[in-house]
TORPA-4810 file (N, C-alpha, C, O; in nm, 3 decimals):
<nodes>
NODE_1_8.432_6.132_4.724_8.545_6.195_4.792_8.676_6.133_4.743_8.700_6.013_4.742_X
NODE_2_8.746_6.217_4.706_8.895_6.137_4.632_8.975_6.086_4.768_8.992_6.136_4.879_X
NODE_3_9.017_5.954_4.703_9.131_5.892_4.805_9.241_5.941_4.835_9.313_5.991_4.749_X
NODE_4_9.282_5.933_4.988_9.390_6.027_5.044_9.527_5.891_5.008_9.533_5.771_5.033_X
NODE_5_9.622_5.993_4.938_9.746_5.891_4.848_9.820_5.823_5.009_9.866_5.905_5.089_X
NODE_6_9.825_5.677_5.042_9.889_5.623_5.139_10.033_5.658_5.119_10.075_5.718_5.020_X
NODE_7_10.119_5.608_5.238_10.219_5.648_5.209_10.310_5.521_5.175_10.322_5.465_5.284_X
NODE_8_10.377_5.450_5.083_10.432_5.362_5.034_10.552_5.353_5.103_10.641_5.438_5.108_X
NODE_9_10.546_5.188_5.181_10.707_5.169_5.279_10.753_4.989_5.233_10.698_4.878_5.229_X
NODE_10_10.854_5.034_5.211_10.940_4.937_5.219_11.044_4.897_5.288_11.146_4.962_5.311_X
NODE_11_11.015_4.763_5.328_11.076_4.730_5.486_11.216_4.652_5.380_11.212_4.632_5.258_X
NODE_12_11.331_4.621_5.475_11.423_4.599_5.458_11.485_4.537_5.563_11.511_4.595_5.668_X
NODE_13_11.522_4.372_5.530_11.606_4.334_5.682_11.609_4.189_5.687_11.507_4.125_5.661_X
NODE_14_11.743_4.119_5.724_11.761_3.970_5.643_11.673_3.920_5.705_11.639_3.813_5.654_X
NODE_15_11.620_3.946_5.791_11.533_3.835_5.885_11.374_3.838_5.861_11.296_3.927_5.896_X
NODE_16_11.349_3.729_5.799_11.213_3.704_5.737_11.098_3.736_5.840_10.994_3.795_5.812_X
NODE_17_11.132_3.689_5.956_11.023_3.671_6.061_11.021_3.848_6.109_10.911_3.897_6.136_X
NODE_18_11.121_3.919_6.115_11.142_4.088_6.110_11.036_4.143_6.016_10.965_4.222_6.078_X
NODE_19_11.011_4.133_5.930_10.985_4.166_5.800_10.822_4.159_5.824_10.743_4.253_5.830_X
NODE_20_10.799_4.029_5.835_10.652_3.946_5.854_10.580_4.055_5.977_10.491_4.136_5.954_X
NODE_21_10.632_4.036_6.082_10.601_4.131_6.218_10.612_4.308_6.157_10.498_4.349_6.135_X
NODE_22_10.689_4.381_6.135_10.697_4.499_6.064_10.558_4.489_5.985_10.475_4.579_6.002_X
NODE_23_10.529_4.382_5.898_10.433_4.404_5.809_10.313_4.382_5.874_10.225_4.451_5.822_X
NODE_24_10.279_4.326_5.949_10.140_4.367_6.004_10.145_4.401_6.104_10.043_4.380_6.170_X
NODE_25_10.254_4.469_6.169_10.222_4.627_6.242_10.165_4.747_6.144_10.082_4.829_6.183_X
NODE_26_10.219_4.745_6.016_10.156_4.848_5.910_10.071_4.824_5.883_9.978_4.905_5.878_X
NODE_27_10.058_4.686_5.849_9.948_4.701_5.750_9.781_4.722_5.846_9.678_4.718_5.779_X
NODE_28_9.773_4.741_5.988_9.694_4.792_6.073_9.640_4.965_6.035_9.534_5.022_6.064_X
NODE_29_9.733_5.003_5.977_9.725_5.144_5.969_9.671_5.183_5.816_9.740_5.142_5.723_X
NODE_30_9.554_5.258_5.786_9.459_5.288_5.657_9.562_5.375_5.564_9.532_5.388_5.445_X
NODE_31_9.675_5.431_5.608_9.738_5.569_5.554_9.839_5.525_5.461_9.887_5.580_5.362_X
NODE_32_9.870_5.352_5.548_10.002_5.332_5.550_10.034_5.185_5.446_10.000_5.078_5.497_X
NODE_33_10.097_5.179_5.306_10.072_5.038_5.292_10.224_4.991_5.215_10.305_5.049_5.143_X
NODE_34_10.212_4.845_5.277_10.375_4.807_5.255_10.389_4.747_5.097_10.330_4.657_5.037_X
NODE_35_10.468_4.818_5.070_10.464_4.765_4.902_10.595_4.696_4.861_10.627_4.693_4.742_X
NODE_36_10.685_4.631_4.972_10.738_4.563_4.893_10.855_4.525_5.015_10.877_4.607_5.104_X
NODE_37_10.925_4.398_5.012_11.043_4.379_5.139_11.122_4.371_5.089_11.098_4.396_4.970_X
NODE_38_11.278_4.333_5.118_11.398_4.318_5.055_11.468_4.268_5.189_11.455_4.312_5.303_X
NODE_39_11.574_4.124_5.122_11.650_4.085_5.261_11.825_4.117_5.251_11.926_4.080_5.310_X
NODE_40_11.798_4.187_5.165_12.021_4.263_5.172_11.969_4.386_5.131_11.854_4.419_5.105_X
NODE_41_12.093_4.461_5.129_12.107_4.576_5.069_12.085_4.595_4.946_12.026_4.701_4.924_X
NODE_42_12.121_4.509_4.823_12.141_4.462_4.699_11.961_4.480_4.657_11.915_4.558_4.575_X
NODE_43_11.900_4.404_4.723_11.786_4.376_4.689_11.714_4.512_4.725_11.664_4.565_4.626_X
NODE_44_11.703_4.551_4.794_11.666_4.638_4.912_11.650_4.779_4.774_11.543_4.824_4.734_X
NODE_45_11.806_4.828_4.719_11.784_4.885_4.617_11.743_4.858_4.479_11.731_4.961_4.413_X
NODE_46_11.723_4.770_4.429_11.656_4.694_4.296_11.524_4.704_4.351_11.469_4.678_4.243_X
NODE_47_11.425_4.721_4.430_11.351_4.728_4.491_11.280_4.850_4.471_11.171_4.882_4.423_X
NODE_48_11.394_4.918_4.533_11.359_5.056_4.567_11.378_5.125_4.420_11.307_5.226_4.420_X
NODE_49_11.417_5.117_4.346_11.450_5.157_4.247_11.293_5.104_4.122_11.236_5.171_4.036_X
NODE_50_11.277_4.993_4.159_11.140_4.946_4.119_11.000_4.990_4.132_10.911_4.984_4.047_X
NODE_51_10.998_5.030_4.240_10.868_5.069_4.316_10.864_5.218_4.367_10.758_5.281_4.366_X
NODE_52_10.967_5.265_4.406_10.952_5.389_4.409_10.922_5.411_4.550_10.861_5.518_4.554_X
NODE_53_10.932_5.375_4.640_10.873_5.333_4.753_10.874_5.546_4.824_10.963_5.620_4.783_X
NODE_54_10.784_5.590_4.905_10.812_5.651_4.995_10.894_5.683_5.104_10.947_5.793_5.117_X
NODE_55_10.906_5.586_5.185_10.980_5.525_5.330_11.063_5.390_5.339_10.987_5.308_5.390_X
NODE_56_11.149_5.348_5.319_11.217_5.247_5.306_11.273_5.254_5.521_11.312_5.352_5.584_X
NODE_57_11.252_5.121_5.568_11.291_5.071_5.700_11.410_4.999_5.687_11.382_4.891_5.635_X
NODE_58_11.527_5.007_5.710_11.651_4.995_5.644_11.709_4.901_5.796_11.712_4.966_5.900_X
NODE_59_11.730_4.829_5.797_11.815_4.759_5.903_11.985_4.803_5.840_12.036_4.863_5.745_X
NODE_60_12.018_4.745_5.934_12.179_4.828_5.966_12.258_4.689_5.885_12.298_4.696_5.769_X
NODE_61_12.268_4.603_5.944_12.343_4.428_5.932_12.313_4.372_5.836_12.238_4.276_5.856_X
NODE_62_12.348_4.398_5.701_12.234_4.310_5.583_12.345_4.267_5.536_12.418_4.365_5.519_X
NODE_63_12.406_4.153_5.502_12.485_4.073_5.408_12.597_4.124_5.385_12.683_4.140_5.471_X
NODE_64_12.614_4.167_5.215_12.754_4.199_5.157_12.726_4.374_5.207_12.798_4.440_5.282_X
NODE_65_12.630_4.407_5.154_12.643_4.565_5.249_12.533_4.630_5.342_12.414_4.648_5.316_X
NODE_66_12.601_4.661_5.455_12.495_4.681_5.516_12.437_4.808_5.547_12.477_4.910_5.491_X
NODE_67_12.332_4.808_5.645_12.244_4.886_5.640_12.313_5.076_5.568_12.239_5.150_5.503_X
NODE_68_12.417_5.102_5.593_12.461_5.263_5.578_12.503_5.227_5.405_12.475_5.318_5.327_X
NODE_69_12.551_5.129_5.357_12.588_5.139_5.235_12.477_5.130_5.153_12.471_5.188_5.044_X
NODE_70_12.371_5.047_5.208_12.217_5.075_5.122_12.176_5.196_5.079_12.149_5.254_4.974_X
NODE_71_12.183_5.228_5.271_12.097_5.388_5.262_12.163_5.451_5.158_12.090_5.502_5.072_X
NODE_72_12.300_5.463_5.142_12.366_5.569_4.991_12.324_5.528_4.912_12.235_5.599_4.863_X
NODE_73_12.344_5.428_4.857_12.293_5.409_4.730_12.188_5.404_4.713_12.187_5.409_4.590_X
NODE_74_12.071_5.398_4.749_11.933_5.422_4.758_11.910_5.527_4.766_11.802_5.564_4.721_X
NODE_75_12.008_5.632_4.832_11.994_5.801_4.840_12.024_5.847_4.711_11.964_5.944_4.665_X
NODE_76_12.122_5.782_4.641_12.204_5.847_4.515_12.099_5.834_4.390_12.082_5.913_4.297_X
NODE_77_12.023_5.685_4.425_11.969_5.654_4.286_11.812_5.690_4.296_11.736_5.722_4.204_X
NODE_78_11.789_5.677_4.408_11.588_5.676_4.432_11.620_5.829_4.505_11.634_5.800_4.624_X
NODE_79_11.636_5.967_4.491_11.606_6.045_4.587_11.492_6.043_4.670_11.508_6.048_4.792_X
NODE_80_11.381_6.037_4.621_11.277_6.062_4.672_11.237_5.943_4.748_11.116_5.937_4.769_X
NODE_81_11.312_5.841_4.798_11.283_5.722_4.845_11.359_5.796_5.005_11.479_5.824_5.003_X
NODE_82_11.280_5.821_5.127_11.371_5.834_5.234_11.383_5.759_5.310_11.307_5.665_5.289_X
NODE_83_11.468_5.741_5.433_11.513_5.609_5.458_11.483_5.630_5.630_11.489_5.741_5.682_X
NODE_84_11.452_5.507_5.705_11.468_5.496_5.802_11.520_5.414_5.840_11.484_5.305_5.796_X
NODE_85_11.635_5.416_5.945_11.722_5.302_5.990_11.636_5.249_6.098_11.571_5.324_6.172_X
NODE_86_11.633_5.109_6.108_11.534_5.025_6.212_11.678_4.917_6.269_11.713_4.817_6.207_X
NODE_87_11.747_4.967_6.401_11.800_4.843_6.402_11.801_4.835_6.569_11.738_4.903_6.649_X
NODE_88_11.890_4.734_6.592_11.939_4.661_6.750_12.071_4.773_6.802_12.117_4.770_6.916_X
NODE_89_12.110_4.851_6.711_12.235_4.909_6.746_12.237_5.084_6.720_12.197_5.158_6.630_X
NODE_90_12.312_5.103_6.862_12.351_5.247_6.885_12.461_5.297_6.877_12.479_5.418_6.892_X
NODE_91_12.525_5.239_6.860_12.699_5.291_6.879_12.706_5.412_6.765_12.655_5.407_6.653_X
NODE_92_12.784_5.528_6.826_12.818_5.591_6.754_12.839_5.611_6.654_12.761_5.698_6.614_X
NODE_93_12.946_5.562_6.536_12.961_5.518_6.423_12.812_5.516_6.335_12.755_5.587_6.252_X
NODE_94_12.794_5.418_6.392_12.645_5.353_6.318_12.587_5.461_6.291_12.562_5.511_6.181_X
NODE_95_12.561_5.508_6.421_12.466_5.691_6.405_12.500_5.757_6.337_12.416_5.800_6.257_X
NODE_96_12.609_5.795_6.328_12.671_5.934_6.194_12.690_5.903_6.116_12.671_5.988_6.029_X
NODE_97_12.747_5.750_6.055_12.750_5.716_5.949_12.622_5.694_5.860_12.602_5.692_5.738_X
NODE_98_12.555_5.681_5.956_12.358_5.651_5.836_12.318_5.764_5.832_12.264_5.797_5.726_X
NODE_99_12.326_5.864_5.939_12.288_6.012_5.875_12.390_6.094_5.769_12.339_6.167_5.684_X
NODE_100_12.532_6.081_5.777_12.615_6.121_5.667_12.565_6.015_5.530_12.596_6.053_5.416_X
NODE_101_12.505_5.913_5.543_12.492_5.846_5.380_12.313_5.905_5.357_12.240_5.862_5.267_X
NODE_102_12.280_5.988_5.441_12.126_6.062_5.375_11.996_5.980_5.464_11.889_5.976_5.403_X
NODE_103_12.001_5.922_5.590_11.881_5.845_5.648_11.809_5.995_5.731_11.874_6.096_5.758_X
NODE_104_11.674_5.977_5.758_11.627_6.070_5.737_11.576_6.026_5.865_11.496_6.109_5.907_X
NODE_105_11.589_5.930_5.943_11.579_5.869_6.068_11.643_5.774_6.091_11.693_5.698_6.008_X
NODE_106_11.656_5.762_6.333_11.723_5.681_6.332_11.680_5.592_6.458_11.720_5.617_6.572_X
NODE_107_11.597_5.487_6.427_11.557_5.371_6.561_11.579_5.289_6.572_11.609_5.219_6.475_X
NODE_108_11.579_5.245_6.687_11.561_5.133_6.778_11.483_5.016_6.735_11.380_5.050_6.677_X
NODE_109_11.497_4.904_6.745_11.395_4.811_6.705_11.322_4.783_6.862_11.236_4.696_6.874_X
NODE_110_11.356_4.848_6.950_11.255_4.856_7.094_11.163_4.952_7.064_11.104_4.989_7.166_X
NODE_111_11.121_5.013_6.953_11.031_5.103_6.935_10.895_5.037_6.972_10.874_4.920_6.943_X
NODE_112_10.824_5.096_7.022_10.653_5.031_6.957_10.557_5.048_6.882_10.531_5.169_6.887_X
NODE_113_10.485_4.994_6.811_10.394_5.023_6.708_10.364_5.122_6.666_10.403_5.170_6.559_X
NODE_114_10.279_5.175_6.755_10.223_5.372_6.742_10.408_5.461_6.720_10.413_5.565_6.654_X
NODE_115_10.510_5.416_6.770_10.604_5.500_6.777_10.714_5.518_6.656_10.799_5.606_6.652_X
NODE_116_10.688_5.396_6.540_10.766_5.340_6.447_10.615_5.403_6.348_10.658_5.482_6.264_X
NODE_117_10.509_5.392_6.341_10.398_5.416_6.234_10.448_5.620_6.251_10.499_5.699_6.172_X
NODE_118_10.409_5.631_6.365_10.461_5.781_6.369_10.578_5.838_6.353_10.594_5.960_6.357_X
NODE_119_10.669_5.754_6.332_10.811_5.779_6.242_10.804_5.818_6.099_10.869_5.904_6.041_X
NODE_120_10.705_5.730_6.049_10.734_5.703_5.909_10.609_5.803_5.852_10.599_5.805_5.729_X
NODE_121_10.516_5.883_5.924_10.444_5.961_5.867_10.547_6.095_5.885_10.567_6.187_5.806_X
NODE_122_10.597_6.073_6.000_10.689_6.236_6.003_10.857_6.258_5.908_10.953_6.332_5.890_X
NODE_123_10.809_6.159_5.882_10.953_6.128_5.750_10.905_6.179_5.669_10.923_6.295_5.632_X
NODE_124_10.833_6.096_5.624_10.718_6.103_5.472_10.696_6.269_5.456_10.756_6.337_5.372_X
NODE_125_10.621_6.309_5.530_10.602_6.476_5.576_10.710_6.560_5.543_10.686_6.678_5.519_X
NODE_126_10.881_6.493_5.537_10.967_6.521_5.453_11.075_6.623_5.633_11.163_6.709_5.633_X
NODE_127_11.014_6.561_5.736_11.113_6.606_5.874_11.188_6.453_5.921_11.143_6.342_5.893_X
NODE_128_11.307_6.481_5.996_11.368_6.402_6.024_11.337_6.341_6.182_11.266_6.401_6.262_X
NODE_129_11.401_6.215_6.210_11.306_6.174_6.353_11.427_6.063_6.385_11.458_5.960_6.326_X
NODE_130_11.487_6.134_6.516_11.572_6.039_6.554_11.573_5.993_6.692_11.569_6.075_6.784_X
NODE_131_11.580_5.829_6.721_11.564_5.749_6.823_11.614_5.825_7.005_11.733_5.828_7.034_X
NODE_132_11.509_5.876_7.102_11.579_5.990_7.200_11.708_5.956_7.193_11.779_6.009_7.107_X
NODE_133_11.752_5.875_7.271_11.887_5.825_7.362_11.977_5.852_7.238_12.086_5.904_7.258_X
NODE_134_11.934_5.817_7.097_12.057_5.858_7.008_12.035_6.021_6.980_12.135_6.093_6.971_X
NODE_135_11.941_6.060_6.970_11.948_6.205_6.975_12.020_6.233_7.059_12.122_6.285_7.013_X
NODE_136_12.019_6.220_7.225_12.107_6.302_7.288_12.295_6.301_7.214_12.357_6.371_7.134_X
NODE_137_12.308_6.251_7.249_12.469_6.194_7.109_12.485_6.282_7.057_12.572_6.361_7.092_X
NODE_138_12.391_6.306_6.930_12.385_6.359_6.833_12.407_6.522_6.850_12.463_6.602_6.774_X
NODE_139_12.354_6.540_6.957_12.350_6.694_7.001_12.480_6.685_7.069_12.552_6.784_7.079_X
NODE_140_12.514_6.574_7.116_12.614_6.616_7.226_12.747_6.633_7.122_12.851_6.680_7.167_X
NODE_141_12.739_6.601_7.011_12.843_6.569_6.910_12.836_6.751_6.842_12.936_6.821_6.822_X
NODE_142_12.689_6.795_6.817_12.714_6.892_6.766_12.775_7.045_6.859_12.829_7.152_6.828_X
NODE_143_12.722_6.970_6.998_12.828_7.090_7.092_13.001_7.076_7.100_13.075_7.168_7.131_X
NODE_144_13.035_6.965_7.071_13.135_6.954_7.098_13.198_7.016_6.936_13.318_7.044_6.942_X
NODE_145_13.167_7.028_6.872_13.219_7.029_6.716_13.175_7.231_6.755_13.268_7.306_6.725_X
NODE_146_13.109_7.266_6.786_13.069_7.436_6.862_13.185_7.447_6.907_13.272_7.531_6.882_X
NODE_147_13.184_7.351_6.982_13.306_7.377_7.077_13.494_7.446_7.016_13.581_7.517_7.066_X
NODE_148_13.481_7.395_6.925_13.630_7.451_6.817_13.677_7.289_6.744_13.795_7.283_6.710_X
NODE_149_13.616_7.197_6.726_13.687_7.082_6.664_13.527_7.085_6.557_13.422_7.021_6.554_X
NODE_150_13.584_7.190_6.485_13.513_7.194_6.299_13.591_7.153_6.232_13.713_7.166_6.245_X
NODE_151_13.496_7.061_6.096_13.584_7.056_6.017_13.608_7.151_5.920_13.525_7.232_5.879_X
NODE_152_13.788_7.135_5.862_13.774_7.244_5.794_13.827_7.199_5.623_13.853_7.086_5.579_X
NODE_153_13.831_7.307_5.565_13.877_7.283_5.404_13.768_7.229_5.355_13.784_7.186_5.241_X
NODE_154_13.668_7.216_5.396_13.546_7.199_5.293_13.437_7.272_5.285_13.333_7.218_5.247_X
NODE_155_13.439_7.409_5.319_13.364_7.507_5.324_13.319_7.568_5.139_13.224_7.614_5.076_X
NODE_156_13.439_7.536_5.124_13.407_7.590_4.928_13.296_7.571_4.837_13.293_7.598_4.717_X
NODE_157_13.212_7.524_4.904_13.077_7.504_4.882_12.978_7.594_4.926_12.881_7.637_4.862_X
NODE_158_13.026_7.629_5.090_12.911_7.727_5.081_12.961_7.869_5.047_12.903_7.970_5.088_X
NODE_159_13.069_7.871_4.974_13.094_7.997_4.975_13.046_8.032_4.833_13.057_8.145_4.786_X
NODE_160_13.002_7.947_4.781_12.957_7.953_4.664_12.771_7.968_4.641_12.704_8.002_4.543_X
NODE_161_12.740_7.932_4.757_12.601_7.959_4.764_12.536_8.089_4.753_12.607_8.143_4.837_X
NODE_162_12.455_8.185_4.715_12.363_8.293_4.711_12.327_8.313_4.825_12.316_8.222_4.906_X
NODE_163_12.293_8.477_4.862_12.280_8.525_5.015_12.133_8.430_4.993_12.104_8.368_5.096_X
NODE_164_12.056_8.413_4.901_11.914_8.367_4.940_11.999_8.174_4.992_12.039_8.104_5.084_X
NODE_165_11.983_8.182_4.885_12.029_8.031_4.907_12.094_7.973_5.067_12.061_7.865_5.115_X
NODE_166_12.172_8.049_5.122_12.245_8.058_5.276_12.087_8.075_5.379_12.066_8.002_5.475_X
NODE_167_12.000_8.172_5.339_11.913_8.216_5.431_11.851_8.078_5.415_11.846_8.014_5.520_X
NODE_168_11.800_8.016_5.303_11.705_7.888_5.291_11.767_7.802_5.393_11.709_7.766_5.495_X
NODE_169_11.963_7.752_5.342_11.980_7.626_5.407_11.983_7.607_5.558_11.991_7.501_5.620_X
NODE_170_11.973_7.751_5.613_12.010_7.765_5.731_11.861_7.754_5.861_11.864_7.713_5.977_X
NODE_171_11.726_7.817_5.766_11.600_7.768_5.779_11.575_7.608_5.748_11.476_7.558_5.800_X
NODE_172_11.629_7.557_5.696_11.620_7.427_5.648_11.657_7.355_5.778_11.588_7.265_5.826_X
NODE_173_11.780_7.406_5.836_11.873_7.347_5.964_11.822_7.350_6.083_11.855_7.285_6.183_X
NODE_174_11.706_7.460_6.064_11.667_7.507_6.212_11.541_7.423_6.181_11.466_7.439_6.277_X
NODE_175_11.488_7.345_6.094_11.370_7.245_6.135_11.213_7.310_6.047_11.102_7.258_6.049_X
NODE_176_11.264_7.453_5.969_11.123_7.485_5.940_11.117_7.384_5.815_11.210_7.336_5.750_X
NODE_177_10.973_7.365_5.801_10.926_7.274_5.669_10.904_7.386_5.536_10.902_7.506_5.563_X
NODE_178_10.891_7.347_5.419_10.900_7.458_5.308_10.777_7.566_5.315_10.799_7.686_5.298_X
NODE_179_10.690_7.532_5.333_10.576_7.619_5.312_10.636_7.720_5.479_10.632_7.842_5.465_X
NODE_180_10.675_7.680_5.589_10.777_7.796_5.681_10.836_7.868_5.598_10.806_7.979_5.554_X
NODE_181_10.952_7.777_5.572_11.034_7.889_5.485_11.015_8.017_5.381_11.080_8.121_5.379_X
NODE_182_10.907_7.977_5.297_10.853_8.067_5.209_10.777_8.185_5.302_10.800_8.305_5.292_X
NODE_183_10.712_8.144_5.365_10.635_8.270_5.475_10.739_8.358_5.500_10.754_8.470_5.451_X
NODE_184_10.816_8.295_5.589_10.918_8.392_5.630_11.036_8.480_5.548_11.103_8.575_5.589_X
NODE_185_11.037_8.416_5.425_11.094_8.470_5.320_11.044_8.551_5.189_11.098_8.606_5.094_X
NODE_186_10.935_8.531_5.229_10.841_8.572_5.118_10.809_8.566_4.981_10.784_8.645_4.890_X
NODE_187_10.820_8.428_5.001_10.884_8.364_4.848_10.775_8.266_4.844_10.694_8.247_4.935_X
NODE_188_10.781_8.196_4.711_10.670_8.066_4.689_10.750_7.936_4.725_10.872_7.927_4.713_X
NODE_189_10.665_7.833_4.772_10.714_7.712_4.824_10.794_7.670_4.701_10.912_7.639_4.717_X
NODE_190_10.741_7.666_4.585_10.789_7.602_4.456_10.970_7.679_4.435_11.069_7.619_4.392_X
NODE_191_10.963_7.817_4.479_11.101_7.859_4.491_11.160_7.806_4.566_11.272_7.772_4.528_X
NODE_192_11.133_7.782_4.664_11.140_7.756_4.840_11.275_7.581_4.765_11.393_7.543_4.765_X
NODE_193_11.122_7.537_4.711_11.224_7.363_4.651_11.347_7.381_4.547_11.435_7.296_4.535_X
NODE_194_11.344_7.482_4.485_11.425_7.522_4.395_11.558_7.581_4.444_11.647_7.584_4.359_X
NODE_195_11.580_7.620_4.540_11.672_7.652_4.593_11.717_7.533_4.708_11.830_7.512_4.753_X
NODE_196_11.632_7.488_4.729_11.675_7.341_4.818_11.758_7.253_4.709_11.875_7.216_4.719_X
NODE_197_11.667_7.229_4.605_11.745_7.179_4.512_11.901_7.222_4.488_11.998_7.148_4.495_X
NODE_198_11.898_7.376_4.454_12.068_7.412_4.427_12.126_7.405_4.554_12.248_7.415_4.562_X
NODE_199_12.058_7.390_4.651_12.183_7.391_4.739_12.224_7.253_4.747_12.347_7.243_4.757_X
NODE_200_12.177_7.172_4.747_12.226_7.044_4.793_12.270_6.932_4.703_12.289_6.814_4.733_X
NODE_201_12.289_7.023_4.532_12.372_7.000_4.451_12.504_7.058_4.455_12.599_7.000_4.404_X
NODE_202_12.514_7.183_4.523_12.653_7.239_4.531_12.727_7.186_4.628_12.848_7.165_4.618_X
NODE_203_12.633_7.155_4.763_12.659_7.117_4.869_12.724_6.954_4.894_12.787_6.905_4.987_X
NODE_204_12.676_6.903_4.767_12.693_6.728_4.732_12.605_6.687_4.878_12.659_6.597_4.941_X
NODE_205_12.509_6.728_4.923_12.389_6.686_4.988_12.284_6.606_4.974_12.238_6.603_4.860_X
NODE_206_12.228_6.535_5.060_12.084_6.445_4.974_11.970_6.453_5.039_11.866_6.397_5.005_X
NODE_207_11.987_6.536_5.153_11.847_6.566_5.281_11.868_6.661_5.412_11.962_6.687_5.488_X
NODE_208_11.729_6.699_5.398_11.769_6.762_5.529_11.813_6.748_5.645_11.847_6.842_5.717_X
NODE_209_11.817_6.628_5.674_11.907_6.594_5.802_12.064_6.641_5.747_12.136_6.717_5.811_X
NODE_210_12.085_6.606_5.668_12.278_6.622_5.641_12.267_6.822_5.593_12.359_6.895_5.628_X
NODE_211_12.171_6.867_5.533_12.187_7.025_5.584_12.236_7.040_5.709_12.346_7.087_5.737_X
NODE_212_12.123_6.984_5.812_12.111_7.048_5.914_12.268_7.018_5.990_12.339_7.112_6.028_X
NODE_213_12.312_6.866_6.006_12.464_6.839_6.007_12.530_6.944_5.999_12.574_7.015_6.090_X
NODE_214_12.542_6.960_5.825_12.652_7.059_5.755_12.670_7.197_5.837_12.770_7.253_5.882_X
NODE_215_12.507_7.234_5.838_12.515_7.381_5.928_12.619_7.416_6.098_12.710_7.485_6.146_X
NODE_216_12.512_7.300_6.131_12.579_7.261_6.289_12.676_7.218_6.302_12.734_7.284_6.388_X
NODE_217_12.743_7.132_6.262_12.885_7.108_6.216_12.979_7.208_6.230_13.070_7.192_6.312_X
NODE_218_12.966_7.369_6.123_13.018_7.434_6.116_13.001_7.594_6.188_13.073_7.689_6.155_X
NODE_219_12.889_7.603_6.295_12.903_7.721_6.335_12.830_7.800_6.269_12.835_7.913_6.316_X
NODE_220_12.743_7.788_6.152_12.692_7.892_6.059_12.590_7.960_6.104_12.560_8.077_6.079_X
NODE_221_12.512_7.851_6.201_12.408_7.927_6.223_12.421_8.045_6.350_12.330_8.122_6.382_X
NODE_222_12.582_8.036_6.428_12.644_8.170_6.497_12.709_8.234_6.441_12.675_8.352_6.437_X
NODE_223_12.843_8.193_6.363_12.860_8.299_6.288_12.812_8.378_6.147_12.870_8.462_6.079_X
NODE_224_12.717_8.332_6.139_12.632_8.434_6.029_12.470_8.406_6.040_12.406_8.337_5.961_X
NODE_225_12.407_8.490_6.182_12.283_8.421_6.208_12.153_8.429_6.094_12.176_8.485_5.987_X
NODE_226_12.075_8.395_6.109_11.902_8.430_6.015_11.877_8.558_6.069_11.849_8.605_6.180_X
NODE_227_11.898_8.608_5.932_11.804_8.823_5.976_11.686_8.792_5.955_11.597_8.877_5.967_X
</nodes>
């Protein structure tokens, strides 16, 4: 029977004894195996850039840059490396700023075992997973931005997108995974990525969480709904 491919995580976070604990909470799990730590940001991407990692656990507070300046540059250079923020802090800022630099989740270090392992498979899976109490925020941020405080002058992007391309990013926003999208569009998944791809080159995008942002952000998915 061929071996089912684990999913490769790399933890990130100055604190050695963090790191040690993180690692054999994983390494409990058959699916799941830690291939590599890093204690700054610096390292964190030389790392990631090395190994290729799946899931990177990104603490927020790391040295000369911390946790949100990693996540970019780790977004810019490793795409396929997605990121989860693991930290002590909620404040606002923190929150939008790690999902605007491409984190693809966002927790608590009060998480527990089963709740942080089930993060990082529903990442991996390529959906986003953010900590409740900061979710509510997050929503409450995107009603208020509904509300009439959009931003504006940077729309020139999507006006440049293809009616297909608009229908994808906007399925993308509403949470379906690719093989959704293609059903409902009637298209092949392999198109399905291909147009994910152009959009989020035109878009200067790096994940579906910051689609889904971009969309909600701006009203798109009311004023020009999914036929």
């Amino acid at each position: 029977m061929r071996e089912v491919r684990k999913i490769r995580v790399l933890i990130a976070d100055d604190h050695a004894l963090v790191r040690s604990g993180l690692r054999s909470i994983l390494d409990t799990e058959p699916e799941i195996e830690v291939v590599g730590e890093a204690g700054d940001g610096h390292e964190a991407l030389a790392v990631a850039q090395e190994l290729l990692p799946d899931v990177i656990l990104m603490d927020i507070k790391m040295g000369d840059w911390d946790g949100v300046t990693a996540t970019r540059r780790v977004r810019n250079s490793v795409p396929s490396s997605r990121v989860i923020v693991l930290t002590n802090y909620d404040e606002d800022e923190l929150v939008f700023s790690s999902i605007r630099a491409g984190a693809s989740g966002y927790l608590l270090k009060e998480v527990t075992g089963s709740q942080l392992t089930n993060a990082i498979r529903t990442v991996a899976d390529g959906f986003s997973l953010i900590y409740p109490s900061v979710a509510k925020r997050v929503l409450d941020e995107f009603g208020r931005l509904r509300a009439g405080d959009r931003p504006t002058g940077d729309d020139e992007g999507y006006s440049d997108l293809t009616a297909r391309e608009r229908e994808v990013l906007k399925l993308v926003a509403s949470g379906r995974a690719n093989k959704e999208i293609a059903a409902t569009l009637g298209i092949s998944e392999r198109t399905v990525k291909t147009h994910i791809s152009n959009i989020f080159s035109k878009l200067e995008l790096t994940d579906r969480t910051q689609a889904a942002l971009y969309v909600h952000n701006r009203g798109l998915l009311e004023k020009d709904p999914i036929r």
